[in-house]
CHARMM-style PDB file with segment names, atoms N, HN, CA, C and O in Angstrom:
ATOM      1  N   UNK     1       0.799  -1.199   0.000  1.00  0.00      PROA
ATOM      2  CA  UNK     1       0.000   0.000   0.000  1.00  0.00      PROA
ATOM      3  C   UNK     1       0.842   1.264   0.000  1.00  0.00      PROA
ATOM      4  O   UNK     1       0.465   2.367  -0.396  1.00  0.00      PROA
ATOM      5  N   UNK     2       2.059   0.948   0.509  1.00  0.00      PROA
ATOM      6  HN  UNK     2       2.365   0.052   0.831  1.00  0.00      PROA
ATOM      7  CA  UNK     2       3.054   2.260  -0.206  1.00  0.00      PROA
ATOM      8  C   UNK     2       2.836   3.109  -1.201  1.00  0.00      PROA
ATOM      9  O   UNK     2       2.903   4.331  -1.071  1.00  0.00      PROA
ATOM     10  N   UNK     3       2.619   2.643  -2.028  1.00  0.00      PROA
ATOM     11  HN  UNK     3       2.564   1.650  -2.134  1.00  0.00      PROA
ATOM     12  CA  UNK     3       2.713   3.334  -3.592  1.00  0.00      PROA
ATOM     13  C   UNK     3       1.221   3.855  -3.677  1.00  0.00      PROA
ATOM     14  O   UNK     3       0.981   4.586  -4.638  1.00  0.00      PROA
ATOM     15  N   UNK     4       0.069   3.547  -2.702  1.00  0.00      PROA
ATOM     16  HN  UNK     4       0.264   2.953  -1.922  1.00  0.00      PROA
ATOM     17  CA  UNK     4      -1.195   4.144  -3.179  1.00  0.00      PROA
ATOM     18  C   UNK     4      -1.037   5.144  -2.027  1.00  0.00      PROA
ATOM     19  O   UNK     4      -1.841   6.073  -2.097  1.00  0.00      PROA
ATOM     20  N   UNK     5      -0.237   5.178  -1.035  1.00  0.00      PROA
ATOM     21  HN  UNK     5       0.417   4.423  -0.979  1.00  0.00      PROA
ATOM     22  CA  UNK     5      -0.103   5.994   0.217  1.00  0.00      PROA
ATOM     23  C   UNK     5       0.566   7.560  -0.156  1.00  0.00      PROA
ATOM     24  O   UNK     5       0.305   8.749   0.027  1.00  0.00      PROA
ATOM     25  N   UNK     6       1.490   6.792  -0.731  1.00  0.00      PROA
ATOM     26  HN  UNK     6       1.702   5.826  -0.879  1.00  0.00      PROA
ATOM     27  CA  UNK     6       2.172   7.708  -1.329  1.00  0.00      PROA
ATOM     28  C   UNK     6       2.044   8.834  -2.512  1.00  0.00      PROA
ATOM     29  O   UNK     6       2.690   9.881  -2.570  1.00  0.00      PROA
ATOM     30  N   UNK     7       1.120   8.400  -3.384  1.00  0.00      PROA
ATOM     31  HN  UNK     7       0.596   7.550  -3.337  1.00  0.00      PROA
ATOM     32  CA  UNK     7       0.013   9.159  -4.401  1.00  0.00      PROA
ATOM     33  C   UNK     7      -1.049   9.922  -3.911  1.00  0.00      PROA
ATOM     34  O   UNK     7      -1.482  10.993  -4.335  1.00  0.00      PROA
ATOM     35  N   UNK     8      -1.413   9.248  -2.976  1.00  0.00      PROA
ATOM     36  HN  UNK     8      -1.062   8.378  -2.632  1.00  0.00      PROA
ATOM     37  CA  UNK     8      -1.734  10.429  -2.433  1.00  0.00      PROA
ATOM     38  C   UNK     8      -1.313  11.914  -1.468  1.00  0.00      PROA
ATOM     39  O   UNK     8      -1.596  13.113  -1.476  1.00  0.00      PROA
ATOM     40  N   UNK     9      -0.506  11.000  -0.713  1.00  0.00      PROA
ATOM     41  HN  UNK     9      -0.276  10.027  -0.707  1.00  0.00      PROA
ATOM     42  CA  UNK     9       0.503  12.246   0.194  1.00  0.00      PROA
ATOM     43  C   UNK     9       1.009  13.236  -1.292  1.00  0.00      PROA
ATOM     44  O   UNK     9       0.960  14.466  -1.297  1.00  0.00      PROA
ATOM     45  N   UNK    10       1.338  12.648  -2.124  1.00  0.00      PROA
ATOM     46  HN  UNK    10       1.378  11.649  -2.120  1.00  0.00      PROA
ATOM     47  CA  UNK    10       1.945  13.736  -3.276  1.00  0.00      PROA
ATOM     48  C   UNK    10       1.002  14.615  -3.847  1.00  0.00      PROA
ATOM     49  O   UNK    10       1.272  15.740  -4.270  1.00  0.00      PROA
ATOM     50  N   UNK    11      -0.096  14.088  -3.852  1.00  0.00      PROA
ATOM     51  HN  UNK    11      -0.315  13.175  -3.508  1.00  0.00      PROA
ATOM     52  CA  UNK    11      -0.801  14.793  -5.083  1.00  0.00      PROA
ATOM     53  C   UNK    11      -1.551  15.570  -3.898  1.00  0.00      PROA
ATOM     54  O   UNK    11      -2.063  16.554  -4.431  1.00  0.00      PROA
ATOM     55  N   UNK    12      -1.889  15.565  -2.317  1.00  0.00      PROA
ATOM     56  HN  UNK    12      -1.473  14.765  -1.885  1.00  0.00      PROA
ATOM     57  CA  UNK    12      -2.926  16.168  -1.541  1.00  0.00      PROA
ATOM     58  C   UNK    12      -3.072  17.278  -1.283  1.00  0.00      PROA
ATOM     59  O   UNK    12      -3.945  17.693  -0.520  1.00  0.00      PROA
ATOM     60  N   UNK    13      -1.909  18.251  -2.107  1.00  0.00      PROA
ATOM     61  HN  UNK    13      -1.200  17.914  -2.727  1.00  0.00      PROA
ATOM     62  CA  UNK    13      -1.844  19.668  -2.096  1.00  0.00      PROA
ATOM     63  C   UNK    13      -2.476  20.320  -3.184  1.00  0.00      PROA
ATOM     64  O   UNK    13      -2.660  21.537  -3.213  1.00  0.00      PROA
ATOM     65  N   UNK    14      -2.732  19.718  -3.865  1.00  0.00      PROA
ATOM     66  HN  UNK    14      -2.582  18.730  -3.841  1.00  0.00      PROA
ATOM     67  CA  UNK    14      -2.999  19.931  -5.538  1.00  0.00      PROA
ATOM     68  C   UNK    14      -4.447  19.645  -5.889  1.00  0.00      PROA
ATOM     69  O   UNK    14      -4.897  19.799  -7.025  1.00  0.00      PROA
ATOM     70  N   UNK    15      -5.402  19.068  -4.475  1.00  0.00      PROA
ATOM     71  HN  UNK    15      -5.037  18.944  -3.553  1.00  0.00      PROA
ATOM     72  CA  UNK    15      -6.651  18.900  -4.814  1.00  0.00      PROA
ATOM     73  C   UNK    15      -7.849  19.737  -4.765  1.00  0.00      PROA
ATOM     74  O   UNK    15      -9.020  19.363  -4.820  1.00  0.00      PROA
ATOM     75  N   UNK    16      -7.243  21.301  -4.618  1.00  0.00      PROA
ATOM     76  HN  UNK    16      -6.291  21.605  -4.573  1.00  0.00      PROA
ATOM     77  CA  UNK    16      -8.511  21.977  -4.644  1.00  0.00      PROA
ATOM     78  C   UNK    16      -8.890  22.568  -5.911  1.00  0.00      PROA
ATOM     79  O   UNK    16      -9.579  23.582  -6.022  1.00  0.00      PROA
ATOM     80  N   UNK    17      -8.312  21.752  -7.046  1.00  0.00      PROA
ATOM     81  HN  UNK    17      -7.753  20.928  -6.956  1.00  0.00      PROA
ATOM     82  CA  UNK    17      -8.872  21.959  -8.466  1.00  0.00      PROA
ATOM     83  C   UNK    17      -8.906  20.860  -9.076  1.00  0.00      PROA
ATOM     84  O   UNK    17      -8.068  19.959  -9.126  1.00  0.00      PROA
ATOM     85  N   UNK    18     -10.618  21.032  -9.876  1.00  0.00      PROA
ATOM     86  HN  UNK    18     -11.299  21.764  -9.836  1.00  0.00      PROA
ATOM     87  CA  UNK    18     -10.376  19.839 -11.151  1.00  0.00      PROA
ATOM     88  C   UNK    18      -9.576  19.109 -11.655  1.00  0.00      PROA
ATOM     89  O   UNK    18      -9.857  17.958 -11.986  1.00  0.00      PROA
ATOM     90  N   UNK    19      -8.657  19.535 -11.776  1.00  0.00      PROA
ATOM     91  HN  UNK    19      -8.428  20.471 -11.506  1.00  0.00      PROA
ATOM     92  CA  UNK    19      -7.590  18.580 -12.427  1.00  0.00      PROA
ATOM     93  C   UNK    19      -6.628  17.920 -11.258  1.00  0.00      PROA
ATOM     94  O   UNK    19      -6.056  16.832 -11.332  1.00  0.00      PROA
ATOM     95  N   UNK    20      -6.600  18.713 -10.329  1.00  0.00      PROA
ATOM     96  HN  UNK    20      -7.064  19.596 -10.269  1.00  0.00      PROA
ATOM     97  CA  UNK    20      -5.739  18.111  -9.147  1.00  0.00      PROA
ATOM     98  C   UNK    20      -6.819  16.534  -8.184  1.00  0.00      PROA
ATOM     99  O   UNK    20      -6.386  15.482  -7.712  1.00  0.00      PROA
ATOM    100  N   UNK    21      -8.131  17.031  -8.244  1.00  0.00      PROA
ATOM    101  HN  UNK    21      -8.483  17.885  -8.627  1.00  0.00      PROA
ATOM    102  CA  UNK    21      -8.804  15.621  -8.326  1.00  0.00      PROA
ATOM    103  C   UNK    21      -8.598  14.689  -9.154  1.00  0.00      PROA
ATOM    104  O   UNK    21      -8.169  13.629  -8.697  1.00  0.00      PROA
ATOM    105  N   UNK    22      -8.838  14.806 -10.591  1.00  0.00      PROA
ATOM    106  HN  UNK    22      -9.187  15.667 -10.962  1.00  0.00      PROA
ATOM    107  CA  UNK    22      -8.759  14.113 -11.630  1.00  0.00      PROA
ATOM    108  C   UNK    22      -7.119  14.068 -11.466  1.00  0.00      PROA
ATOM    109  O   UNK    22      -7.260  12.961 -10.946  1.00  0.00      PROA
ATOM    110  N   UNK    23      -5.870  14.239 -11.441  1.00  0.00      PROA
ATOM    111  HN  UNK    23      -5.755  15.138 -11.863  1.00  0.00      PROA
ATOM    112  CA  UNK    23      -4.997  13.658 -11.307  1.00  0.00      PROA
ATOM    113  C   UNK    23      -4.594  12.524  -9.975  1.00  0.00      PROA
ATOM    114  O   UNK    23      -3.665  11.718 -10.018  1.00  0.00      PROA
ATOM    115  N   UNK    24      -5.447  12.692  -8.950  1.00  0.00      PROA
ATOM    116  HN  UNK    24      -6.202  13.347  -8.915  1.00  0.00      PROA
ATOM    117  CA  UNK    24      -4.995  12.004  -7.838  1.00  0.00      PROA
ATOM    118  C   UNK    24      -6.208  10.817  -7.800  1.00  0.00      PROA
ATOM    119  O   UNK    24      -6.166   9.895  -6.986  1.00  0.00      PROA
ATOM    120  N   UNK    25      -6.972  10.926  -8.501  1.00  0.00      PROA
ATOM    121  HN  UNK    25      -7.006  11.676  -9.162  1.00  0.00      PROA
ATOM    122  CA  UNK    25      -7.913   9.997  -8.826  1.00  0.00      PROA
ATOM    123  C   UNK    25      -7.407   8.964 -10.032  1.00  0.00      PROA
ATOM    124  O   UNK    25      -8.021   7.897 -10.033  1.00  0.00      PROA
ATOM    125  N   UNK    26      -6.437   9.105 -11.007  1.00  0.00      PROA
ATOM    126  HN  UNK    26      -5.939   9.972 -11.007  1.00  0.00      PROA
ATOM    127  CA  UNK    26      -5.912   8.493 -11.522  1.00  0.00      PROA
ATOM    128  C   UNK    26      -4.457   7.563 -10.942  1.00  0.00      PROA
ATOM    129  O   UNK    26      -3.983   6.521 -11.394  1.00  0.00      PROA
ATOM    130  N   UNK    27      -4.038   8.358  -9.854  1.00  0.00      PROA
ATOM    131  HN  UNK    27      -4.423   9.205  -9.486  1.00  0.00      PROA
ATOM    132  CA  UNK    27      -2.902   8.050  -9.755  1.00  0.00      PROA
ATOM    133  C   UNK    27      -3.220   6.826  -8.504  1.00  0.00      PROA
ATOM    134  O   UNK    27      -2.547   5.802  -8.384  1.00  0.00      PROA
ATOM    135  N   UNK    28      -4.312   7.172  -7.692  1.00  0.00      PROA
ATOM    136  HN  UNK    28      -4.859   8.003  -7.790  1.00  0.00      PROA
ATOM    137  CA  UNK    28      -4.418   6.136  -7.023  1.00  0.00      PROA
ATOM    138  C   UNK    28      -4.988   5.042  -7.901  1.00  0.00      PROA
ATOM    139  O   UNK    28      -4.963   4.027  -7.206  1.00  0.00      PROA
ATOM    140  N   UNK    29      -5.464   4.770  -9.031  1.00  0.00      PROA
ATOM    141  HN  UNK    29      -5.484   5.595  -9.596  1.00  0.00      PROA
ATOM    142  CA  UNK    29      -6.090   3.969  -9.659  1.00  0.00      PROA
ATOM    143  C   UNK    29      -4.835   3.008 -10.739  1.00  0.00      PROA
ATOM    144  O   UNK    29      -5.180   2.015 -11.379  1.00  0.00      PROA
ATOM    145  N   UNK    30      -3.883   3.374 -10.743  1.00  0.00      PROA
ATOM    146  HN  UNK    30      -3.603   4.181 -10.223  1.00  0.00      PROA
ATOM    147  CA  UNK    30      -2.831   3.217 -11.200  1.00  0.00      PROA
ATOM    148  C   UNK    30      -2.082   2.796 -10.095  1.00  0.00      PROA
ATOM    149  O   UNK    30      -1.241   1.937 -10.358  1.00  0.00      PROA
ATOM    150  N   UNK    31      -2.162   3.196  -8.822  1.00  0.00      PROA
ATOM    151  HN  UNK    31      -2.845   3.894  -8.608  1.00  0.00      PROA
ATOM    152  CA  UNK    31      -1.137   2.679  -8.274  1.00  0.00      PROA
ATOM    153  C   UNK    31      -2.453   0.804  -7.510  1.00  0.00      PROA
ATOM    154  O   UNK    31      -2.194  -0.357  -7.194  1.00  0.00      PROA
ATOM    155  N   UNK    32      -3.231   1.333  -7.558  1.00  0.00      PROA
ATOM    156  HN  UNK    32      -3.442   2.276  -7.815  1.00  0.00      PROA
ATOM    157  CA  UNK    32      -3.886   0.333  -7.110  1.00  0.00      PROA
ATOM    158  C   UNK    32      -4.283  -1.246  -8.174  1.00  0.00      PROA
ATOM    159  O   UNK    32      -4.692  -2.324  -7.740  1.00  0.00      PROA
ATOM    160  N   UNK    33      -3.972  -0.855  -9.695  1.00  0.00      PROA
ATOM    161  HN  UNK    33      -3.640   0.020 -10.047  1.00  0.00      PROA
ATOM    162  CA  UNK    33      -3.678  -1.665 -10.594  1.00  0.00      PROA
ATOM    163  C   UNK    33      -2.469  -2.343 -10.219  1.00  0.00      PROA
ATOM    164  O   UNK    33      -2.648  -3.504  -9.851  1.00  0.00      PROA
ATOM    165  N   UNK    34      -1.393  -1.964 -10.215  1.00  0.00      PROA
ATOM    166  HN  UNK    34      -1.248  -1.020 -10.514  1.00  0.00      PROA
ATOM    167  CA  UNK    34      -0.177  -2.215 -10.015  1.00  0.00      PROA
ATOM    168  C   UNK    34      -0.194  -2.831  -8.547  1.00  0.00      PROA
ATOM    169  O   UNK    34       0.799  -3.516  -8.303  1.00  0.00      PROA
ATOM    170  N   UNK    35      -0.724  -2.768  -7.967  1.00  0.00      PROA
ATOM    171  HN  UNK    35      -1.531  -2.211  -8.165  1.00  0.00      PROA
ATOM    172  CA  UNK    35      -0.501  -3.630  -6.477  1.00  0.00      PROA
ATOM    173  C   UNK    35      -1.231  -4.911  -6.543  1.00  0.00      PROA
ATOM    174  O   UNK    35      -0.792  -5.960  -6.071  1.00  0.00      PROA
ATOM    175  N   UNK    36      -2.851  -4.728  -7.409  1.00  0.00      PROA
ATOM    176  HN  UNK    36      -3.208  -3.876  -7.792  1.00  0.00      PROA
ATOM    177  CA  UNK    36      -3.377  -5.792  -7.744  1.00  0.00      PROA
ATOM    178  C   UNK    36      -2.895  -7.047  -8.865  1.00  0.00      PROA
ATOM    179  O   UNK    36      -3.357  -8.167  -9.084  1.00  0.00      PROA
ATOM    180  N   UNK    37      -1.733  -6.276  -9.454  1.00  0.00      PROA
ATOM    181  HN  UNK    37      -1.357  -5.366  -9.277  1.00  0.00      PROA
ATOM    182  CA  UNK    37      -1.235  -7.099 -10.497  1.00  0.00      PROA
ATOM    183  C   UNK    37       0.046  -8.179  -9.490  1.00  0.00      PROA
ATOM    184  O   UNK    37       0.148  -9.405  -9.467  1.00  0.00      PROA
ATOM    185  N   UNK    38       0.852  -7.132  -8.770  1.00  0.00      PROA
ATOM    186  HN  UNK    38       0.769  -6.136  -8.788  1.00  0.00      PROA
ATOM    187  CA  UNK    38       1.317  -7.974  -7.674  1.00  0.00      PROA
ATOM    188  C   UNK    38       0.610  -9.164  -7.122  1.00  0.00      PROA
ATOM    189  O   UNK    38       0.608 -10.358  -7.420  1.00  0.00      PROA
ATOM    190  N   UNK    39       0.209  -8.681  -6.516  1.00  0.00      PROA
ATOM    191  HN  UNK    39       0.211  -7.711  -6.273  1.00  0.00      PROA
ATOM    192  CA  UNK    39      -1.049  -9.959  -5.720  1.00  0.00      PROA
ATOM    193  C   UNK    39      -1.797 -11.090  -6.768  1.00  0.00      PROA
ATOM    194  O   UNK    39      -1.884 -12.306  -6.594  1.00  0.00      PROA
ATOM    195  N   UNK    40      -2.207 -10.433  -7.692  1.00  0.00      PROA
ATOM    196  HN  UNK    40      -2.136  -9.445  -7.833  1.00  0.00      PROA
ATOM    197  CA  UNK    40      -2.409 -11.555  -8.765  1.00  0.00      PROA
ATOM    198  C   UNK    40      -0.818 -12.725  -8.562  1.00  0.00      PROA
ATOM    199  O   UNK    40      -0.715 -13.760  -7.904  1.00  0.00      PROA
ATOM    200  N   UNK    41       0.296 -11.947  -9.493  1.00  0.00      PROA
ATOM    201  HN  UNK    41       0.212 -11.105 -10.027  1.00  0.00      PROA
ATOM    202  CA  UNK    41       1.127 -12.846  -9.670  1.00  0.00      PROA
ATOM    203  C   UNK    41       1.338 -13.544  -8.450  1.00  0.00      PROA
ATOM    204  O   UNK    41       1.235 -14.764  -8.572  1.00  0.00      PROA
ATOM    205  N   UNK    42       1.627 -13.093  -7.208  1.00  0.00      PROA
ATOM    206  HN  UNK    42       1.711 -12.101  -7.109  1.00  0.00      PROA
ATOM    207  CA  UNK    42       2.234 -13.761  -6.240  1.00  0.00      PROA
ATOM    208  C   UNK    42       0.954 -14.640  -5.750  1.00  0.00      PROA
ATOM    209  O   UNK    42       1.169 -15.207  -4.679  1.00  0.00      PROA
ATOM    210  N   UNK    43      -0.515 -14.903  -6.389  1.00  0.00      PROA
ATOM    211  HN  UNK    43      -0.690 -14.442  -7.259  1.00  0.00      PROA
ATOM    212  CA  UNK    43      -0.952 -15.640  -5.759  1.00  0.00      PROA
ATOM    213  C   UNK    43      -0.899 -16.821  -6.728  1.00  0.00      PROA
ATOM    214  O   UNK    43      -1.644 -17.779  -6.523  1.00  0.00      PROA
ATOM    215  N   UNK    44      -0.193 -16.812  -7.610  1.00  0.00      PROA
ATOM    216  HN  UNK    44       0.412 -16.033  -7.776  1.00  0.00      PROA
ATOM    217  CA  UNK    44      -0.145 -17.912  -9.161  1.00  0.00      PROA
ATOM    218  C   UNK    44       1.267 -18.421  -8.924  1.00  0.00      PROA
ATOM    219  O   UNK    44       1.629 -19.541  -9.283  1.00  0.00      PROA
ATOM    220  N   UNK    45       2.083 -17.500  -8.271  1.00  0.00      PROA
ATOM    221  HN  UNK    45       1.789 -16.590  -7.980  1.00  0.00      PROA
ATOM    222  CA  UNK    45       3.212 -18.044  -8.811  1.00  0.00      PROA
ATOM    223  C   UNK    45       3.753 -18.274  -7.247  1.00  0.00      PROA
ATOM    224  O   UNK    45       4.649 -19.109  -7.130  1.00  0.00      PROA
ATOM    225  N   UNK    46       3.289 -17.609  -6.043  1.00  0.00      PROA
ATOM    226  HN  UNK    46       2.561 -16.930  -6.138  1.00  0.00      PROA
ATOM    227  CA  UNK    46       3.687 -17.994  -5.217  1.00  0.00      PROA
ATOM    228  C   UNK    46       3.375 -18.044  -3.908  1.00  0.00      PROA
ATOM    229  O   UNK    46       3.588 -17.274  -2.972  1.00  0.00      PROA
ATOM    230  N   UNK    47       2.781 -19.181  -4.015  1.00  0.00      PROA
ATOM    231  HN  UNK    47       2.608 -19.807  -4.775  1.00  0.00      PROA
ATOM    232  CA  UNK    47       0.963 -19.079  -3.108  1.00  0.00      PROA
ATOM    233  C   UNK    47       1.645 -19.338  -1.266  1.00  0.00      PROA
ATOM    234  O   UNK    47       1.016 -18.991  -0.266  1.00  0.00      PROA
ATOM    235  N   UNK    48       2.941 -19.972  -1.250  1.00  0.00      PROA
ATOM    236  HN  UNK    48       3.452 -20.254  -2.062  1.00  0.00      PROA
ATOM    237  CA  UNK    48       3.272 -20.286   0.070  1.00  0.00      PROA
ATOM    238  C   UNK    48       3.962 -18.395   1.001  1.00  0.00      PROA
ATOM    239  O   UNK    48       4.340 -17.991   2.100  1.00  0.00      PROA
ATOM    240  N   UNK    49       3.792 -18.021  -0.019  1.00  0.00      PROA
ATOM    241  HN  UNK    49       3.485 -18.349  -0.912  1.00  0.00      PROA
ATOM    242  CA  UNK    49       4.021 -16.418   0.059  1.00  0.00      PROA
ATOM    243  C   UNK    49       2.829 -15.704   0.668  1.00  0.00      PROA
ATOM    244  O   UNK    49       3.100 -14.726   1.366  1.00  0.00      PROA
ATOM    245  N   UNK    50       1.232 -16.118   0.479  1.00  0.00      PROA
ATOM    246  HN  UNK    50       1.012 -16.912  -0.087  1.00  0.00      PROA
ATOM    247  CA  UNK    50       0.616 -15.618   0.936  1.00  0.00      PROA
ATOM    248  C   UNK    50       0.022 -15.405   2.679  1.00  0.00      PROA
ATOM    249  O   UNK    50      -0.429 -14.557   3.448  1.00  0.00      PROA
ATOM    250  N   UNK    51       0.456 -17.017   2.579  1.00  0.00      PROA
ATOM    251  HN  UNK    51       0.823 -17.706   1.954  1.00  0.00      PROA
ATOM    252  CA  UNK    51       0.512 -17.268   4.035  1.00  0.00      PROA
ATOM    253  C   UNK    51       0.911 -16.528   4.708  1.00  0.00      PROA
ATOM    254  O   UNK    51       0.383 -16.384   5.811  1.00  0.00      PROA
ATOM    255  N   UNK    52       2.224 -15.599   4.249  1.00  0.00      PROA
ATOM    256  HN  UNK    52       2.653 -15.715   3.353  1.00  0.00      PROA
ATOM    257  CA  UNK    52       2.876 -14.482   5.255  1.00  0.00      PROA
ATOM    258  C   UNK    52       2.389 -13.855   5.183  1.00  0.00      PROA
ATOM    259  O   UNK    52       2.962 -13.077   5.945  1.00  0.00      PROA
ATOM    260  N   UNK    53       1.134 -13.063   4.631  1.00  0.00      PROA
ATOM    261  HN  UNK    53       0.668 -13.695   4.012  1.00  0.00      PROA
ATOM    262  CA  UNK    53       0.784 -12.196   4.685  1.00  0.00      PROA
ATOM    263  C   UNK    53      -0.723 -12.183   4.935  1.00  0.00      PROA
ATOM    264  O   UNK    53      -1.486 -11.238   4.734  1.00  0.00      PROA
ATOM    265  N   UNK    54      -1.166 -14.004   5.646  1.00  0.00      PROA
ATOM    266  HN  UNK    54      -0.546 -14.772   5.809  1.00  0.00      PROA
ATOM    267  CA  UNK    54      -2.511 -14.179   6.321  1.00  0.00      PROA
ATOM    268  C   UNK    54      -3.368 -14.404   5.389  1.00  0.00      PROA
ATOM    269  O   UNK    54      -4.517 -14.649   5.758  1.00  0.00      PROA
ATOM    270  N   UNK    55      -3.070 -14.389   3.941  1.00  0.00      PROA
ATOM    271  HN  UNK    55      -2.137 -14.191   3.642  1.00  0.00      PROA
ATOM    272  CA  UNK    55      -4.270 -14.243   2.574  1.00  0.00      PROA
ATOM    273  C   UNK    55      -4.402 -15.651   2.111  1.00  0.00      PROA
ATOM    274  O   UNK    55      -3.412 -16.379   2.038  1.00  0.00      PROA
ATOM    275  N   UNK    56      -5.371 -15.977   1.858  1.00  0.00      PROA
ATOM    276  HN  UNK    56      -6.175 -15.386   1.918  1.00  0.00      PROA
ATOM    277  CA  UNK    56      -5.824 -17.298   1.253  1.00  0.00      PROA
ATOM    278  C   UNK    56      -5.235 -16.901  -0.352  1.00  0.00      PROA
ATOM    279  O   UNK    56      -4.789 -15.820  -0.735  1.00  0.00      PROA
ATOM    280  N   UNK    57      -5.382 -17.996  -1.009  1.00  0.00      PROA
ATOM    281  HN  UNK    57      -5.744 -18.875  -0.698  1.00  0.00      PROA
ATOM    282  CA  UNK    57      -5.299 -17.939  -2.213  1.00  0.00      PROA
ATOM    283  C   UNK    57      -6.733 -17.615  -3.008  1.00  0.00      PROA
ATOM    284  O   UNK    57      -6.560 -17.121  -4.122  1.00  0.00      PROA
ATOM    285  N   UNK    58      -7.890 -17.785  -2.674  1.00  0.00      PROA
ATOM    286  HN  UNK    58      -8.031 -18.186  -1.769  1.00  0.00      PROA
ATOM    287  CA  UNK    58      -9.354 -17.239  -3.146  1.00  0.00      PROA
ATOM    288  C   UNK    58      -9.236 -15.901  -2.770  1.00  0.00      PROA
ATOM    289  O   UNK    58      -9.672 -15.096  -3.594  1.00  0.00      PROA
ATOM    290  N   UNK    59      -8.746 -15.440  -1.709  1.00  0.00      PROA
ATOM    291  HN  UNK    59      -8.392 -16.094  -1.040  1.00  0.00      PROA
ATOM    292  CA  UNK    59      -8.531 -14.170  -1.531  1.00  0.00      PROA
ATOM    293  C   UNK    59      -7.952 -13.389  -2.131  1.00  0.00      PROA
ATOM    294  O   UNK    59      -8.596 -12.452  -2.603  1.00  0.00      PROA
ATOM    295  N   UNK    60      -6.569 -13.461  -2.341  1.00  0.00      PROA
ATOM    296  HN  UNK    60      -6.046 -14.222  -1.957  1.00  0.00      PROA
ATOM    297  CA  UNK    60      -5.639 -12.947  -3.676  1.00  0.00      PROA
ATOM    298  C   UNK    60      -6.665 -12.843  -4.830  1.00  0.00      PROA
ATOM    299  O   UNK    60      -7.456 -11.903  -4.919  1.00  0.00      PROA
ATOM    300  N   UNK    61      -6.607 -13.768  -5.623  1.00  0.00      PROA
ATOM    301  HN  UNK    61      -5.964 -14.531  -5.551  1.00  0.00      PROA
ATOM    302  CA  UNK    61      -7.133 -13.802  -6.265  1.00  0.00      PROA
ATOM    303  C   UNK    61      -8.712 -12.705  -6.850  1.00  0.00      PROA
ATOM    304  O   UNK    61      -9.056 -12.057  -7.838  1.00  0.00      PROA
ATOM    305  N   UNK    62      -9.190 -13.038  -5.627  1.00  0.00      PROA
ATOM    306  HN  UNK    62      -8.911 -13.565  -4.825  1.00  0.00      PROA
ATOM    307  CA  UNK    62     -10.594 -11.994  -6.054  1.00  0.00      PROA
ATOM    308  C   UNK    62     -10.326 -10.399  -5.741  1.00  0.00      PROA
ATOM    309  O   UNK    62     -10.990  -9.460  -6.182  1.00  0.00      PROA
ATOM    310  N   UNK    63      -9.267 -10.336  -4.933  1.00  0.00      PROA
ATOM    311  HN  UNK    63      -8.728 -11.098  -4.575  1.00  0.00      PROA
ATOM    312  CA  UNK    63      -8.728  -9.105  -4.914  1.00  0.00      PROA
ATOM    313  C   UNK    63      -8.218  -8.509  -5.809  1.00  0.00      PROA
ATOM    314  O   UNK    63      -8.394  -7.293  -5.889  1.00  0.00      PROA
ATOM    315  N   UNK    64      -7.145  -9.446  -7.093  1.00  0.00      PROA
ATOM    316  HN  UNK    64      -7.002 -10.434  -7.028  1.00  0.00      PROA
ATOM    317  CA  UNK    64      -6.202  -8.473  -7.802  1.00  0.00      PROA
ATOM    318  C   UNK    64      -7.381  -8.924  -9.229  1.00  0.00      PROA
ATOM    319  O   UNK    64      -6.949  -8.636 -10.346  1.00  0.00      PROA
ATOM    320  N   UNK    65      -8.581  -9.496  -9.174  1.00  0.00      PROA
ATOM    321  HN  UNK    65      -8.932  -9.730  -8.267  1.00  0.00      PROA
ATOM    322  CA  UNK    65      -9.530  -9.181 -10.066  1.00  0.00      PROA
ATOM    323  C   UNK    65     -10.695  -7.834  -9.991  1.00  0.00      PROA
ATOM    324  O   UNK    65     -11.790  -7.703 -10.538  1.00  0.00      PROA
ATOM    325  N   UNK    66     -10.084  -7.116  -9.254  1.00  0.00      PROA
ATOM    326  HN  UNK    66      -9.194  -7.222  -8.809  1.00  0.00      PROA
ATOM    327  CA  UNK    66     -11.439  -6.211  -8.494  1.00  0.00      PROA
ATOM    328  C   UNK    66     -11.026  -5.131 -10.374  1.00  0.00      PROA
ATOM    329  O   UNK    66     -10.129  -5.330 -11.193  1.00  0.00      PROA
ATOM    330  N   UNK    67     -12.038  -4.192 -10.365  1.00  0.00      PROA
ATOM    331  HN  UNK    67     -12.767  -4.030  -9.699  1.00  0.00      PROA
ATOM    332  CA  UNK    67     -11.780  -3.074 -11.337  1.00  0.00      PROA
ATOM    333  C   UNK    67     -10.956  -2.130 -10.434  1.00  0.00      PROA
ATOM    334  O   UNK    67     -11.247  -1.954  -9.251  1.00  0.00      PROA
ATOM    335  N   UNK    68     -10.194  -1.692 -10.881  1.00  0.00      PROA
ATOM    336  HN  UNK    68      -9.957  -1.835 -11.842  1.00  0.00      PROA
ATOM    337  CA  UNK    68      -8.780  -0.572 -10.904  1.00  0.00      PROA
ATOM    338  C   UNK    68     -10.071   1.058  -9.843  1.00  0.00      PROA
ATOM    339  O   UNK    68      -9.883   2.100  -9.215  1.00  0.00      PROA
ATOM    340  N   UNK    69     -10.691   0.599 -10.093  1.00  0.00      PROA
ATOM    341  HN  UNK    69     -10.844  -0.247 -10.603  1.00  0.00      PROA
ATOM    342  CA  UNK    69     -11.683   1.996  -9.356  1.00  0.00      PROA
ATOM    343  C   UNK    69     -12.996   1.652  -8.087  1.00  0.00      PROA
ATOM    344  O   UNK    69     -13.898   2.318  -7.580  1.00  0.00      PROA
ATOM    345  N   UNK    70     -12.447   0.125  -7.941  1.00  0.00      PROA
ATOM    346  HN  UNK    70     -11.714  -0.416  -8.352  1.00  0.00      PROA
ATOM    347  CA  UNK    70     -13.134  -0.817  -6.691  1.00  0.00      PROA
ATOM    348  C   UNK    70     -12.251  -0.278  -5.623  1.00  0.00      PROA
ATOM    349  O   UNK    70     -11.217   0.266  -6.010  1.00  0.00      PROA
ATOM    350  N   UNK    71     -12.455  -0.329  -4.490  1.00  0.00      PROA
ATOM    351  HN  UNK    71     -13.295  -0.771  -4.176  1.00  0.00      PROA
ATOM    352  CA  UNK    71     -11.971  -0.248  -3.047  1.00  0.00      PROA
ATOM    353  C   UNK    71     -11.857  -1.647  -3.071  1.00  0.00      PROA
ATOM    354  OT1 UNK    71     -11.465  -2.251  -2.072  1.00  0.00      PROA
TER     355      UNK     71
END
């Protein structure tokens, strides 16, 4: 969650205009693709990995399938 934490701490100065929404609304959506693509792979390729981190493998899974603009 770094990278969606972090998109926002960057962009949270910049949101009292249109475009500063619409940029931090993309960027978390992008960074939240990219974490779900993680979790995809590591639940395919390396499922004894999830365990450390308490996640089932149905879990992974339905997680890094969510749409890029799902919570």
């Amino acid at each position: 969650m770094s990278n969606l934490s972090e998109s926002v701490r960057l962009s949270h100065d910049h949101v009292g205009t249109r475009a500063g929404w619409l940029l931090l609304t993309v960027r978390i959506w992008i960074a939240r693709r990219q974490q779900r693509k993680a979790l995809g792979d590591l639940a395919e390729c390396n499922p004894h990995l999830l365990k450390d981190i308490g996640m089932s493998h149905e879990e992974a899974r339905r997680e890094a399938a969510k749409w890029l603009w799902q919570a």
